[in-house]
C-alpha positions in Angstrom: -4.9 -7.2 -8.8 -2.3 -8.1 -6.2 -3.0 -11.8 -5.7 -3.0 -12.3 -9.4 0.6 -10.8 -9.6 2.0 -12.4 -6.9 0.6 -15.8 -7.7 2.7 -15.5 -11.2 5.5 -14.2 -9.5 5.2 -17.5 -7.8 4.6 -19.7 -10.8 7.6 -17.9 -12.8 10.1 -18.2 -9.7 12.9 -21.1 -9.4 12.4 -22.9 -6.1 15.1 -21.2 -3.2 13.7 -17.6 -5.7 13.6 -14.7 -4.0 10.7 -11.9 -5.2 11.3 -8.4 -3.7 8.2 -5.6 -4.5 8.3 -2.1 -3.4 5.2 -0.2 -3.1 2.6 2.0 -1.5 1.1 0.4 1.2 -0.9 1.9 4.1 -0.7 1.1 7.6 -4.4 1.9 8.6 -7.8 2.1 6.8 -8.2 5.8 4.5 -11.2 7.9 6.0 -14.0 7.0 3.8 -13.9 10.2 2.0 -10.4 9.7 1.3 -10.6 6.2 0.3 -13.7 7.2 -2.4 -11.5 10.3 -3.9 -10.8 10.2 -7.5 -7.9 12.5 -7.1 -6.7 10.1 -3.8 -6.8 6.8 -6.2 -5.1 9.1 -9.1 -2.6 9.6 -6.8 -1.7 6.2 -5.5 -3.4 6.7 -2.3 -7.2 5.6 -2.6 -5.5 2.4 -4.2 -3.3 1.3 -1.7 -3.7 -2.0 0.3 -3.1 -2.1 4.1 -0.1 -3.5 4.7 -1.0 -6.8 6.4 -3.7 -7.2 3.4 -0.6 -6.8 1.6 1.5 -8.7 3.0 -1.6 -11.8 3.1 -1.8 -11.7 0.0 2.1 -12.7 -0.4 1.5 -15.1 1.8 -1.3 -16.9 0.1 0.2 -16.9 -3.0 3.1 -19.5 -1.3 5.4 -17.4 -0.5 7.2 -17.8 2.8 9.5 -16.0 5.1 8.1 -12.8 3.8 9.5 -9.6 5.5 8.4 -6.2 4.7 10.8 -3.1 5.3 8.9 0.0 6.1 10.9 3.1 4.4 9.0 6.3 4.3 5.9 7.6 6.2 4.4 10.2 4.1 2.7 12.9 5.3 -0.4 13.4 3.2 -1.6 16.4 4.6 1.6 18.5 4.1 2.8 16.7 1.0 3.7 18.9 -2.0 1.8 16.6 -4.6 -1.3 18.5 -6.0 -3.4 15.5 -6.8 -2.6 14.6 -3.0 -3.3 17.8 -1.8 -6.4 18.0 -4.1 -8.0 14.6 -2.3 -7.0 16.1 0.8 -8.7 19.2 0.3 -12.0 17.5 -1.1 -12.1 16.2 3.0 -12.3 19.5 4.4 -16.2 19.4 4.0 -16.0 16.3 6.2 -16.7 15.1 9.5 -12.8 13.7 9.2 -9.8 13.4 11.5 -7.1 13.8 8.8 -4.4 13.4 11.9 -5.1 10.0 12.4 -4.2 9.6 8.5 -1.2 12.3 8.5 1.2 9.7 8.5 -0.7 6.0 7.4 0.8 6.2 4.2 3.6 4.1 3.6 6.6 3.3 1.4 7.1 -0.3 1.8 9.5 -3.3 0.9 8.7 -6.8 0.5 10.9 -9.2 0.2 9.6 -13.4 0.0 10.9 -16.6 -1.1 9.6 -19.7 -3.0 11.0 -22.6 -0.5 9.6 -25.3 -2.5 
């Protein structure tokens, strides 16, 4: 529960604090397949939030001058991961374009400050 964590983060934080996250993030929406795979949400993938969900969420939780780093792109269909590749695999029945999500997944870091 993102919003949840980041609202304590908040609460615990000094005013002038500084909270920086790193996480999994993705930069589009999981093909719906994907998105409902056991072995995709095992694997951090299913879970993930889109990154400007993401970043919202830090937002709304009073954070401001929030800046997020993208790090690493991860390519989920050539990734040496077996749950990943497992979820992957569970697509190939699918009517799914797993280009458009060869590189959507994301390693991502936050960083956002309590002014007040």
């Amino acid at each position: 529960d993102n919003p949840a964590v980041f609202r304590e983060a908040y609460r615990v934080l000094k005013p002038g604090g500084r909270m920086v996250v790193s996480d999994i993030v993705l930069t589009k929406t999981l093909p719906e397949p994907v998105a409902q795979s056991l072995s995709a949400y095992v694997g951090c993938i299913a879970g993930a939030s889109l990154l400007e969900h993401y970043l919202s969420d830090v937002r709304s939780a009073g954070f401001r001058d929030v800046k997020a780093t993208v790090k690493n792109a991860f390519d989920v269909l050539t990734m040496d991961d077996p749950i990943v590749s497992a979820a992957v695999a569970s697509c190939d029945n699918e009517e799914v374009d797993l280009d458009d999500m060869k590189n959507s997944v994301v390693s991502a870091t936050v960083i956002a400050y309590k002014i007040q």
